[in-house]
Jmol script that loads the backbone (N, CA, C; Angstrom):
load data "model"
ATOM      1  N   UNK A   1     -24.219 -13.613   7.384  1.00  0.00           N
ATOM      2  CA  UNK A   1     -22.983 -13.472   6.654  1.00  0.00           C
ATOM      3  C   UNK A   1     -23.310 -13.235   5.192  1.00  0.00           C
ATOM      4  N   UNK A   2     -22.438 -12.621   4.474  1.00  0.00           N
ATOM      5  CA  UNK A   2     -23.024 -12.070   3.017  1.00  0.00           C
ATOM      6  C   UNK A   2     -21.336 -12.289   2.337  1.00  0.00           C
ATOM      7  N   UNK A   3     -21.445 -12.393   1.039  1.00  0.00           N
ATOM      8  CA  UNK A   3     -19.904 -12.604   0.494  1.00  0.00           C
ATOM      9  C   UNK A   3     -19.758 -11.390  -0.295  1.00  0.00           C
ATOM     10  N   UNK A   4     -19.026 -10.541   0.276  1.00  0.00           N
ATOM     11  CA  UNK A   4     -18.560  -9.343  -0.411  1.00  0.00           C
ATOM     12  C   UNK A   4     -17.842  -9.030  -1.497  1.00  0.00           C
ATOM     13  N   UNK A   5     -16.735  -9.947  -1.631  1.00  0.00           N
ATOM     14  CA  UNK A   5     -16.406 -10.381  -3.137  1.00  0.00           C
ATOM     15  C   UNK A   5     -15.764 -11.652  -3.473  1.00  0.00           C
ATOM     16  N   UNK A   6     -15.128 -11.898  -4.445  1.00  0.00           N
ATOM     17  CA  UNK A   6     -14.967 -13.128  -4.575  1.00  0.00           C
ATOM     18  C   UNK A   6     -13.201 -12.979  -4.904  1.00  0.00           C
ATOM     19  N   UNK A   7     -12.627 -13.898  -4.665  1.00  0.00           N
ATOM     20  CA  UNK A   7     -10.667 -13.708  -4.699  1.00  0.00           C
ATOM     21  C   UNK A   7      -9.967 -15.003  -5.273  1.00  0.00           C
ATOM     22  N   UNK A   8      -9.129 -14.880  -5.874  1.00  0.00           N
ATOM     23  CA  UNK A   8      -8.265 -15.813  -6.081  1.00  0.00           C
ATOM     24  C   UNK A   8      -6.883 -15.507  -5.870  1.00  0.00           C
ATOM     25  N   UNK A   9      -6.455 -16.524  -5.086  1.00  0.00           N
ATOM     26  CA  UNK A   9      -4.575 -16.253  -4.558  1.00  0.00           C
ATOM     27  C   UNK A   9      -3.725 -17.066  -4.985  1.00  0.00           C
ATOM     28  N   UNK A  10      -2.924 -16.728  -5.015  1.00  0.00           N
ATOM     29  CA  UNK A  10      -1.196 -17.090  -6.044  1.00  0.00           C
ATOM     30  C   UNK A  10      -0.425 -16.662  -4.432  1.00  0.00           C
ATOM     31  N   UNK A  11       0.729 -18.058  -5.005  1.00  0.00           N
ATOM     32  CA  UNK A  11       2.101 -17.686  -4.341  1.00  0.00           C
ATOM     33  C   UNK A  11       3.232 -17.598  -4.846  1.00  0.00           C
ATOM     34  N   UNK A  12       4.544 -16.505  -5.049  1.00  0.00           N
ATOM     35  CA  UNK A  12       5.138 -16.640  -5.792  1.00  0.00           C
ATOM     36  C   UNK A  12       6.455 -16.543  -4.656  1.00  0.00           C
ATOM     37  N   UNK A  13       6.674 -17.374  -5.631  1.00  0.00           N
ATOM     38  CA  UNK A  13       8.370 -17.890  -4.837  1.00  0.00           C
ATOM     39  C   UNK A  13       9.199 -17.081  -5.268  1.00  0.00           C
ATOM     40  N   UNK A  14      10.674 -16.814  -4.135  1.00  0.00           N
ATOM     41  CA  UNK A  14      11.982 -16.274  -4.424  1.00  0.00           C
ATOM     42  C   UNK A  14      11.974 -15.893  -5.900  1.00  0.00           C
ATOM     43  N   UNK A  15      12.197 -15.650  -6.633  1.00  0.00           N
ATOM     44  CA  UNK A  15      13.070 -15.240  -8.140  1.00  0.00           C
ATOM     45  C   UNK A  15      12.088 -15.609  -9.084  1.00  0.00           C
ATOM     46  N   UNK A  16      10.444 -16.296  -8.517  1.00  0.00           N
ATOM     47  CA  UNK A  16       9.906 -16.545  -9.637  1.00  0.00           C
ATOM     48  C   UNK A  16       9.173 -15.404 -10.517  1.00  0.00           C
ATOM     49  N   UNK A  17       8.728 -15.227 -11.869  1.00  0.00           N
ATOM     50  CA  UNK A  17       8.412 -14.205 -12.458  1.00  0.00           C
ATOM     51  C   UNK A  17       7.237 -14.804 -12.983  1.00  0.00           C
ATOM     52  N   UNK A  18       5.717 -14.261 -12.635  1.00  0.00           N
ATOM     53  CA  UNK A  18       4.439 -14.297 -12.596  1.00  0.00           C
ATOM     54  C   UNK A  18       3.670 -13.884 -13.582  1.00  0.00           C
ATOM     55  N   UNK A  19       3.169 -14.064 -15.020  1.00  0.00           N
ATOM     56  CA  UNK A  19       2.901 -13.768 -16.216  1.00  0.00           C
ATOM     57  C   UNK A  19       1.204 -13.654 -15.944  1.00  0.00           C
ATOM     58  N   UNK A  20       0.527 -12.739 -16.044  1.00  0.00           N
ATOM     59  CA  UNK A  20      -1.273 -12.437 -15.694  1.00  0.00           C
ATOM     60  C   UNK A  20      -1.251 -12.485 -16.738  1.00  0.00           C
ATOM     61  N   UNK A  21      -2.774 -12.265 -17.377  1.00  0.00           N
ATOM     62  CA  UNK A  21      -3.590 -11.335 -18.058  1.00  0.00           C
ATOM     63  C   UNK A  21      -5.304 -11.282 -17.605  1.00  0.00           C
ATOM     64  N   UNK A  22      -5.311  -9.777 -17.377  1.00  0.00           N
ATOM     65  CA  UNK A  22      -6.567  -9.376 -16.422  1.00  0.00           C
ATOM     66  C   UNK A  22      -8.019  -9.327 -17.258  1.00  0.00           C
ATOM     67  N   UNK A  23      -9.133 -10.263 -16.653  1.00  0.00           N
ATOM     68  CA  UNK A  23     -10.396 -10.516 -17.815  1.00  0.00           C
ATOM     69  C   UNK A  23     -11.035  -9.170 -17.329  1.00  0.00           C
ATOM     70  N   UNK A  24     -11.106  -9.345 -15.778  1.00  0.00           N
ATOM     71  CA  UNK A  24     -11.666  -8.337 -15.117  1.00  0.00           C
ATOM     72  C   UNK A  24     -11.292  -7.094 -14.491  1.00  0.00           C
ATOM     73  N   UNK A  25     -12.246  -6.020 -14.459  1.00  0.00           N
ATOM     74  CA  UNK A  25     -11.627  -4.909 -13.105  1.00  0.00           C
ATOM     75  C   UNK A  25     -11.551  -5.881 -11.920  1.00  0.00           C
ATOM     76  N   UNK A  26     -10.512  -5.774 -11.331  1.00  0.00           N
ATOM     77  CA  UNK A  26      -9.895  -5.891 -10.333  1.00  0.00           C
ATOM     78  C   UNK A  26      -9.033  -5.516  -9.293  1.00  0.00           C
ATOM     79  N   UNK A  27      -8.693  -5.739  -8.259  1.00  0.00           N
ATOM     80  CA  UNK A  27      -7.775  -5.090  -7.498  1.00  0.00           C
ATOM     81  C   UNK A  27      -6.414  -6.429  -6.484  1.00  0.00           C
ATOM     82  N   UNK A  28      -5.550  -5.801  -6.600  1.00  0.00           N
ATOM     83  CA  UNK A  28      -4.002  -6.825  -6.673  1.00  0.00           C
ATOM     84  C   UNK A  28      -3.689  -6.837  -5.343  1.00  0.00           C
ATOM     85  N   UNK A  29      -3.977  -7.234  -4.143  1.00  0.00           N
ATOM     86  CA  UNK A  29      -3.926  -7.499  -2.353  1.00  0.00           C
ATOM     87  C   UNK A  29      -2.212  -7.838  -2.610  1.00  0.00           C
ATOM     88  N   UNK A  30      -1.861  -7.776  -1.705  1.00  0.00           N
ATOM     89  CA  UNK A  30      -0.190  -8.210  -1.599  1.00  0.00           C
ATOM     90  C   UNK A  30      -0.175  -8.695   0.030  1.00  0.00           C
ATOM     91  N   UNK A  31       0.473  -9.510   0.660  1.00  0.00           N
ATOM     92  CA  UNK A  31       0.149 -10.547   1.627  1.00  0.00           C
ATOM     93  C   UNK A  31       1.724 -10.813   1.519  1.00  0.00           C
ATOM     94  N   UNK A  32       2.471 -11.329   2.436  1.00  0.00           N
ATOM     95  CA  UNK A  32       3.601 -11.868   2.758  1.00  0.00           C
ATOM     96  C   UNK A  32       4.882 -10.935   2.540  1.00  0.00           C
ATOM     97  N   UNK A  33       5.902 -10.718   1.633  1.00  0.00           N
ATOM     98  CA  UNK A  33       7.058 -10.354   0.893  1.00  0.00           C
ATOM     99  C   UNK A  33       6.331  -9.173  -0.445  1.00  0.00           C
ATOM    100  N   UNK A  34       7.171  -8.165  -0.452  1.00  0.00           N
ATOM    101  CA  UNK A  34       7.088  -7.067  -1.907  1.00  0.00           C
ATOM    102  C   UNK A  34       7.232  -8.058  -2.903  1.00  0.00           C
ATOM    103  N   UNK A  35       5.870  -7.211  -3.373  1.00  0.00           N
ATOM    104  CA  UNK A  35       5.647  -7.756  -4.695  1.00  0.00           C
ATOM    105  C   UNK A  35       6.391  -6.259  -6.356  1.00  0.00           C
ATOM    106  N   UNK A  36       6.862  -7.048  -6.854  1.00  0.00           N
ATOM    107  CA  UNK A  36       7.189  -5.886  -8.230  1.00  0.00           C
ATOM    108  C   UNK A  36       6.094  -6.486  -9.376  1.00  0.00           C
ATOM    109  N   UNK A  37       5.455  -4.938  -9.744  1.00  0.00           N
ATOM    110  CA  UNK A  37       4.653  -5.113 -10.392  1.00  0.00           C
ATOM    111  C   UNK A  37       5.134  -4.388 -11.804  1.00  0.00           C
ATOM    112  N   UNK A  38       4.960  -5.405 -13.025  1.00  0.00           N
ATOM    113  CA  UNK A  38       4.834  -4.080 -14.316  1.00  0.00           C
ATOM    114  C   UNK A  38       3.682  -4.074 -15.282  1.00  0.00           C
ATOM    115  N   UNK A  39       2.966  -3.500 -15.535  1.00  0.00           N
ATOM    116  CA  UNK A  39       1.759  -3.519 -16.435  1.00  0.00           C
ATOM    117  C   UNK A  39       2.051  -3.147 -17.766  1.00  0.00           C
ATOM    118  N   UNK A  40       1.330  -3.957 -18.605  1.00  0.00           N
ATOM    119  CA  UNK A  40       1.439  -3.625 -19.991  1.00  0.00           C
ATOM    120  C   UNK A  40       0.653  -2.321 -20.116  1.00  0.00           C
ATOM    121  N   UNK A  41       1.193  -1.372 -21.486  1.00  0.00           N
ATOM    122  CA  UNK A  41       0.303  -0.005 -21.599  1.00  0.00           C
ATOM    123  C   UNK A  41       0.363   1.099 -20.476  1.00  0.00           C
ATOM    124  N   UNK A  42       2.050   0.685 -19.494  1.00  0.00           N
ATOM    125  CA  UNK A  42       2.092   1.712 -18.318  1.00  0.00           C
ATOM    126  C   UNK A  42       4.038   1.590 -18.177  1.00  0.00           C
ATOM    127  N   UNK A  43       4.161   3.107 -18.372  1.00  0.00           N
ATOM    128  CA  UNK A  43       5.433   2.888 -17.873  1.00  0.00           C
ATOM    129  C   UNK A  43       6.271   3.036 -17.059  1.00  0.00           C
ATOM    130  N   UNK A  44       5.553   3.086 -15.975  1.00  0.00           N
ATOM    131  CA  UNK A  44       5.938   2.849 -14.637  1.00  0.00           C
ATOM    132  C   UNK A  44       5.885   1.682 -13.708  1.00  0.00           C
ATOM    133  N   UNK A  45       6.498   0.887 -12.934  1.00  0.00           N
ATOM    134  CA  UNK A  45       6.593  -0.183 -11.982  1.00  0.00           C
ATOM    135  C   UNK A  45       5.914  -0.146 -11.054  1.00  0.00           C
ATOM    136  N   UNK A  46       5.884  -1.227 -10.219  1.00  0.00           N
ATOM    137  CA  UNK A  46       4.862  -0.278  -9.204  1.00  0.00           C
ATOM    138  C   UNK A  46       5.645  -2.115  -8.276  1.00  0.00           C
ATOM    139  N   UNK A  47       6.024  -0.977  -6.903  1.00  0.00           N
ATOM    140  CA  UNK A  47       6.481  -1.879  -5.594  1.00  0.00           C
ATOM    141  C   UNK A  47       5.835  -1.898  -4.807  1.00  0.00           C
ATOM    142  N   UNK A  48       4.899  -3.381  -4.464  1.00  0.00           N
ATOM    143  CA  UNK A  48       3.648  -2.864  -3.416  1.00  0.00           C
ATOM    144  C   UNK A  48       4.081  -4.069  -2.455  1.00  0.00           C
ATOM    145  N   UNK A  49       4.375  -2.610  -0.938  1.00  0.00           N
ATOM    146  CA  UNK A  49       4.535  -3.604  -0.394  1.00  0.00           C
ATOM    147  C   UNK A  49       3.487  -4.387   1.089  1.00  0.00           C
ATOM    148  N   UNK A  50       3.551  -5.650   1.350  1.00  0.00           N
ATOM    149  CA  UNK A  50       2.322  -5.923   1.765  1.00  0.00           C
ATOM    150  C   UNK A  50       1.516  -5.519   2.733  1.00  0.00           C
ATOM    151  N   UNK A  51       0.373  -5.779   2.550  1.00  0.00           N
ATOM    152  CA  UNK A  51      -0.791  -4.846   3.080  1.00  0.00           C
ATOM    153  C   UNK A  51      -1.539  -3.487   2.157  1.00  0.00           C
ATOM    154  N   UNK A  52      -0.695  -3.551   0.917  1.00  0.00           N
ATOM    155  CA  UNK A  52      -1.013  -2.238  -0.206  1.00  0.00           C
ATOM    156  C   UNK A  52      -1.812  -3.412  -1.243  1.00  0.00           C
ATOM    157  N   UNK A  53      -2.504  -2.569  -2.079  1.00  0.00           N
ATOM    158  CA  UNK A  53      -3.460  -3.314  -3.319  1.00  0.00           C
ATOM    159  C   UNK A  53      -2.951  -1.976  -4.367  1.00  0.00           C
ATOM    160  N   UNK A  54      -3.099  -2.867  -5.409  1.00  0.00           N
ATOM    161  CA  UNK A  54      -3.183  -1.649  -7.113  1.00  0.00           C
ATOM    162  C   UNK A  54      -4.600  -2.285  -7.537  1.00  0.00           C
ATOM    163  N   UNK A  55      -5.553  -1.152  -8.285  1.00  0.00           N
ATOM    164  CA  UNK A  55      -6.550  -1.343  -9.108  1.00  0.00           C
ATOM    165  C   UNK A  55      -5.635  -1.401 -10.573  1.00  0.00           C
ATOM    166  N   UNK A  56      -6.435  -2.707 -11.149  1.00  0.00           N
ATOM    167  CA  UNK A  56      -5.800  -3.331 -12.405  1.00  0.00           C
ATOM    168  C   UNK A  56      -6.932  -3.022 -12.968  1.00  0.00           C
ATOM    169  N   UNK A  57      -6.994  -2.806 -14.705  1.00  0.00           N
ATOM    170  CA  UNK A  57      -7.953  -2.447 -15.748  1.00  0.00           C
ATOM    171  C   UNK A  57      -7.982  -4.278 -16.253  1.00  0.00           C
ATOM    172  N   UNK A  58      -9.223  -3.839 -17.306  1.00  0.00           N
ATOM    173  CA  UNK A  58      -9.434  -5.381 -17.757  1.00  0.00           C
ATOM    174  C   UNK A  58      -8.319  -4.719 -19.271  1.00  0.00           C
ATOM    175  N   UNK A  59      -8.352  -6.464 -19.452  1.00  0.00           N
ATOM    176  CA  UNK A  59      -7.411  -6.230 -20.591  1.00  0.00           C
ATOM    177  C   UNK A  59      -5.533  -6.240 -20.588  1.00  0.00           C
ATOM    178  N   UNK A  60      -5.336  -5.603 -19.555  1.00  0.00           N
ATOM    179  CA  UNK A  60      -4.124  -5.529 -19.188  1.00  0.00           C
ATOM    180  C   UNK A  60      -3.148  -6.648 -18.843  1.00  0.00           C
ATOM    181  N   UNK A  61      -1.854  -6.729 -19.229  1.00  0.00           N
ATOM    182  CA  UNK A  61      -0.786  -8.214 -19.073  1.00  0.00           C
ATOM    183  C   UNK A  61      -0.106  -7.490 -17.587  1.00  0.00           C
ATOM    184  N   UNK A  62       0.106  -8.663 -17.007  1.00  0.00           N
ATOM    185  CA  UNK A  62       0.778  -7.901 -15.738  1.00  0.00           C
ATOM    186  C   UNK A  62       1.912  -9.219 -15.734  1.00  0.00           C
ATOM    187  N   UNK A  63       3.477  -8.771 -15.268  1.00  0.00           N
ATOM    188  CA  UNK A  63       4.460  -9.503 -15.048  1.00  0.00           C
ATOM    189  C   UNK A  63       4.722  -9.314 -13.259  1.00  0.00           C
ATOM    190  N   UNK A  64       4.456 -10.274 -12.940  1.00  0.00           N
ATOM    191  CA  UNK A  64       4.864  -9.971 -10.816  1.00  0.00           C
ATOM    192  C   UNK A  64       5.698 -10.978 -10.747  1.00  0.00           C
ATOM    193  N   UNK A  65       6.821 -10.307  -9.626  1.00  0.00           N
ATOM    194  CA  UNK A  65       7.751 -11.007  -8.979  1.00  0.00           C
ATOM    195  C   UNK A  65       7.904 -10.651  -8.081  1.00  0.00           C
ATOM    196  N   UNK A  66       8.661 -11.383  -7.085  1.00  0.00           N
ATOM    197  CA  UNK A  66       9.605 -11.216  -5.732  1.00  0.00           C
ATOM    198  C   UNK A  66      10.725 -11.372  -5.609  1.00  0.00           C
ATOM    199  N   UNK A  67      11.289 -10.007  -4.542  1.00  0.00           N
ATOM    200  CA  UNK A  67      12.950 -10.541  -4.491  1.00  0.00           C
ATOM    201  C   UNK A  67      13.150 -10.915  -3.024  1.00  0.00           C
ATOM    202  N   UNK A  68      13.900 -11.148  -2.648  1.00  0.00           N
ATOM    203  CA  UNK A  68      14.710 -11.617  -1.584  1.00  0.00           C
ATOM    204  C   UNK A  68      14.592 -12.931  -1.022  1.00  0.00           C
ATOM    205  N   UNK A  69      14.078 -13.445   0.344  1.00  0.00           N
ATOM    206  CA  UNK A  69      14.282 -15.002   0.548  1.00  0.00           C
ATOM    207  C   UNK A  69      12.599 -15.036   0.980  1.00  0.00           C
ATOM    208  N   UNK A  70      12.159 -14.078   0.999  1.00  0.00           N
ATOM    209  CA  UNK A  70      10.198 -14.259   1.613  1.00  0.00           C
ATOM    210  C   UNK A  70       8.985 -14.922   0.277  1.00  0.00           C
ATOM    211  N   UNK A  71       8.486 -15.312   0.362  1.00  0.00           N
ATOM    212  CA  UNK A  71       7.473 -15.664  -0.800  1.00  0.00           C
ATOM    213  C   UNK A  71       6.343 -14.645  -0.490  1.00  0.00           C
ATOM    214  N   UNK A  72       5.698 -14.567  -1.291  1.00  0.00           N
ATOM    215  CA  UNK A  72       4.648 -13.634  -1.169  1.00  0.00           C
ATOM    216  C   UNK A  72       3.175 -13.843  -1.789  1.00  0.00           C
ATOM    217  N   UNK A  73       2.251 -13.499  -1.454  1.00  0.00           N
ATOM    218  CA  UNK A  73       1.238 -14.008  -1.689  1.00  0.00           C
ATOM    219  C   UNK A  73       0.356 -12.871  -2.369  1.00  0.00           C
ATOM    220  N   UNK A  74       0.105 -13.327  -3.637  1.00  0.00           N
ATOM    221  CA  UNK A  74      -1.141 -12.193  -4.284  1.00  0.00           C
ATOM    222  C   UNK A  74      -2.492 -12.419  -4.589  1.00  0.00           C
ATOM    223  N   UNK A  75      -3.619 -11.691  -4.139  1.00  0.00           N
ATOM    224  CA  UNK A  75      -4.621 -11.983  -4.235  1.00  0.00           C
ATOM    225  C   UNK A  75      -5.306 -11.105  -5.077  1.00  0.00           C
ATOM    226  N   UNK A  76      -6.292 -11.617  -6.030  1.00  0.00           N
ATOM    227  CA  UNK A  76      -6.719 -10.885  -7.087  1.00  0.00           C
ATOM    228  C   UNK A  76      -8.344 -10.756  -6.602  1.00  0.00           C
ATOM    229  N   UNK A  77      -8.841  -9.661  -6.200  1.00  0.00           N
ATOM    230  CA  UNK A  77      -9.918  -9.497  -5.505  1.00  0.00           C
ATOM    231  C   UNK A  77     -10.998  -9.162  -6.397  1.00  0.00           C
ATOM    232  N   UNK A  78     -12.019  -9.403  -7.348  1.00  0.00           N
ATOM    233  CA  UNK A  78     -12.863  -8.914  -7.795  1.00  0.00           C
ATOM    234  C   UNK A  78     -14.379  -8.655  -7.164  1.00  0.00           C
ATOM    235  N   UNK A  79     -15.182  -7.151  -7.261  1.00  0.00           N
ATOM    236  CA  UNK A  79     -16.118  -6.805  -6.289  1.00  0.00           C
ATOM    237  C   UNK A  79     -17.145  -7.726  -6.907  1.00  0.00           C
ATOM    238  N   UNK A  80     -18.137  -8.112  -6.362  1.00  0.00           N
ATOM    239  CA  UNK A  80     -19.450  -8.412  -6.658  1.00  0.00           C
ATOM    240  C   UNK A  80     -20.027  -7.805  -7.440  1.00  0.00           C
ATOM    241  N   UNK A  81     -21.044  -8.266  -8.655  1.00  0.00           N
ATOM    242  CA  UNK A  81     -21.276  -7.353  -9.353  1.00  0.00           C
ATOM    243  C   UNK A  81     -22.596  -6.433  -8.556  1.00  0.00           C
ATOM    244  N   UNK A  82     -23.226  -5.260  -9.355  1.00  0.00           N
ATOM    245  CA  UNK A  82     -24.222  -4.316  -9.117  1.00  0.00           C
ATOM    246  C   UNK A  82     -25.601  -5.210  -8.260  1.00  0.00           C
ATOM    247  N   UNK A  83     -25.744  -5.833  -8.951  1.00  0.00           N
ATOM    248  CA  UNK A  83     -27.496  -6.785  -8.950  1.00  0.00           C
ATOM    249  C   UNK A  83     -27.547  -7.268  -7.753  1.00  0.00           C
ATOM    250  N   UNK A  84     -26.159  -7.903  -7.138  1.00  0.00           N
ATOM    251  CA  UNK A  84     -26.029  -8.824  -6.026  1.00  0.00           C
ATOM    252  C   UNK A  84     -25.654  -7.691  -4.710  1.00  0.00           C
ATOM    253  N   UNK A  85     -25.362  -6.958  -4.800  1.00  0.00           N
ATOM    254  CA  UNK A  85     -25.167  -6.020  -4.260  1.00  0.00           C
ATOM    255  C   UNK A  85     -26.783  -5.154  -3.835  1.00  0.00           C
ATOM    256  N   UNK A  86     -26.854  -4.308  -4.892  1.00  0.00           N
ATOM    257  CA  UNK A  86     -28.306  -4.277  -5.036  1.00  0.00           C
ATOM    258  C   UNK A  86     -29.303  -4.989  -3.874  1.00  0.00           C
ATOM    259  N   UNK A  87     -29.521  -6.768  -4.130  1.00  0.00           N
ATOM    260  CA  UNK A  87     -30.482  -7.497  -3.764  1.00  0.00           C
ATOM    261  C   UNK A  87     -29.781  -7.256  -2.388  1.00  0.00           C
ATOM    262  N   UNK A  88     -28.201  -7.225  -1.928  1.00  0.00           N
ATOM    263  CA  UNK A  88     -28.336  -7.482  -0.427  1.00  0.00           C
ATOM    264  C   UNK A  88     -28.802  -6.320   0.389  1.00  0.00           C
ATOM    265  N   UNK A  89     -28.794  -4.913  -0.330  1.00  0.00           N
ATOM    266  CA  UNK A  89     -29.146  -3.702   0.332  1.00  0.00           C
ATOM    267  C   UNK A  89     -30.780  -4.289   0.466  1.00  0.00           C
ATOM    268  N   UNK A  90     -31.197  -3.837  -0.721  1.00  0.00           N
ATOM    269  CA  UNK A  90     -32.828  -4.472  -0.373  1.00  0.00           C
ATOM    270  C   UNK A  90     -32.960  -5.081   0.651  1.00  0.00           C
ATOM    271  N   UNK A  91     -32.994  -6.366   0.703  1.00  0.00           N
ATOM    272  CA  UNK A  91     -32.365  -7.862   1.936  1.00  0.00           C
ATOM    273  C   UNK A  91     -32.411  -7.000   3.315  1.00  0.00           C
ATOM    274  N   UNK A  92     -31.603  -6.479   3.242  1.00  0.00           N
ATOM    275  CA  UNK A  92     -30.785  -5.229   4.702  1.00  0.00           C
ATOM    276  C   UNK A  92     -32.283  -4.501   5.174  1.00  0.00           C
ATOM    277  N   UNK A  93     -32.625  -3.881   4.068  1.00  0.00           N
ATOM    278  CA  UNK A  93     -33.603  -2.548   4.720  1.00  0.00           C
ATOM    279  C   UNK A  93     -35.001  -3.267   4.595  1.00  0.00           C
ATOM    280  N   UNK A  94     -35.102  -4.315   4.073  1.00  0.00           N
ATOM    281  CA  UNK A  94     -36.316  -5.288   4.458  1.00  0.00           C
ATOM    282  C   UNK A  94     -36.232  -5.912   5.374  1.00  0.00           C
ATOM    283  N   UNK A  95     -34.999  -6.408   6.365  1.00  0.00           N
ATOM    284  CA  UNK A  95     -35.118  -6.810   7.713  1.00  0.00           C
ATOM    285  C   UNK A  95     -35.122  -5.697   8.552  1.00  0.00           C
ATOM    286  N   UNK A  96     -34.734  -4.651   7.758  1.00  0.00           N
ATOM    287  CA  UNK A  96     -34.730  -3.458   9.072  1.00  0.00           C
ATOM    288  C   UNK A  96     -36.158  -3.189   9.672  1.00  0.00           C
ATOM    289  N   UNK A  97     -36.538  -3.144   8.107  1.00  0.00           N
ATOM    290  CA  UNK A  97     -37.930  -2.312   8.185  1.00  0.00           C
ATOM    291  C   UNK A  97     -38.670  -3.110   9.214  1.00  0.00           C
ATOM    292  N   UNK A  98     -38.879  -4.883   9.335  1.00  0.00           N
ATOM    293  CA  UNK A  98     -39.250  -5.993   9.779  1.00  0.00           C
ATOM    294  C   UNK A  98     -39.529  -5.900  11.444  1.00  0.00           C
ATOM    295  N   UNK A  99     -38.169  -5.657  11.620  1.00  0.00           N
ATOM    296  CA  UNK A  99     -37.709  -5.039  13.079  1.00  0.00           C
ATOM    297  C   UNK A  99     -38.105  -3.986  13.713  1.00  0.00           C
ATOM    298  N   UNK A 100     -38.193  -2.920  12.842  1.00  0.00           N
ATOM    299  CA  UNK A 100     -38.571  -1.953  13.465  1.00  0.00           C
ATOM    300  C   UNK A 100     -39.911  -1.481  13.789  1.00  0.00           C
ATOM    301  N   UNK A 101     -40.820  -2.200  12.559  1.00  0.00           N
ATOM    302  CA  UNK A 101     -42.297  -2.785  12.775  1.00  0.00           C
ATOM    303  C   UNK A 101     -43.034  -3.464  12.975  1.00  0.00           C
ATOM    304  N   UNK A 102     -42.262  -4.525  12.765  1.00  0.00           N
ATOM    305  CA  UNK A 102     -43.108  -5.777  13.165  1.00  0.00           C
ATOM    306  C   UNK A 102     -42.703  -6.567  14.717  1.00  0.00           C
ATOM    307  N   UNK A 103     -41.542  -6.340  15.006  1.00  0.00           N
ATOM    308  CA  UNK A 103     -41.176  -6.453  16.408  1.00  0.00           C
ATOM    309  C   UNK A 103     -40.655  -8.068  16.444  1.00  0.00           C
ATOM    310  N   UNK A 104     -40.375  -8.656  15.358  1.00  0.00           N
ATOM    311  CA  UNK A 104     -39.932  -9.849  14.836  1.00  0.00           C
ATOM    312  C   UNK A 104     -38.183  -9.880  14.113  1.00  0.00           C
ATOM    313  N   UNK A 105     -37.394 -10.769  15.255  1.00  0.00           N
ATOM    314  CA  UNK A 105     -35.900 -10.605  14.490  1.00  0.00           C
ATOM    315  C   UNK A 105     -35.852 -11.511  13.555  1.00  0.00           C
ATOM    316  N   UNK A 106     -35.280 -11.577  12.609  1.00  0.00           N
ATOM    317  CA  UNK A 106     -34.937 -12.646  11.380  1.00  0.00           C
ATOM    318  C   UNK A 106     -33.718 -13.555  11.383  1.00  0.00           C
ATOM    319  N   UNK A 107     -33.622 -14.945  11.508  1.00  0.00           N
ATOM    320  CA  UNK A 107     -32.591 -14.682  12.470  1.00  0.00           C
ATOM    321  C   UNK A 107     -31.542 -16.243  11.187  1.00  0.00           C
TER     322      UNK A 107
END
end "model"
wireframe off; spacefill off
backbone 0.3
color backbone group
């Protein structure tokens, strides 16, 4: 098992209004009930509804809410950085290689 990225989740209730501000690139998962999204430095809204993600910039204020009687759940997904990534490819094609020559599983 390997951890592909790392997440943090929010639930926002009926009528509540959700105040961010983004440290990182990230990306916005939506889970339960439509989420309304508005970003600072954009003037457009954005209605994502669940099972959809938006890529968020760093820096950016984000206001999220929900309407109707569902709560909804947002998850703020950030990737792993390069290095760790990196080491697991390595990791990967050094057990491959292992296997395919040495006749030994890693287990």
């Amino acid at each position: 098992m390997r951890q592909i990225s790392s997440s943090i989740t929010f639930e926002i209730a009926p009528g509540e209004t959700m105040p961010m501000m983004v440290a990182h690139s990230t990306r916005l998962a939506v889970r339960g009930a439509p989420v309304w999204v508005t970003r600072s430095n954009d003037v457009e809204d954005y209605w994502l509804e669940p099972g959809r993600s938006l890529r968020l910039r760093p820096g950016e204020r984000l206001w999220l809410s929900t309407e109707g009687p569902g709560t909804a759940c947002v998850a703020f997904v950030a990737p792993l950085s390069r290095a760790a990534v990196l080491a697991d490819l390595a990791r990967s094609l050094s057990d491959w290689w292992a296997t395919r020559w040495g006749g030994w599983r890693t287990v």
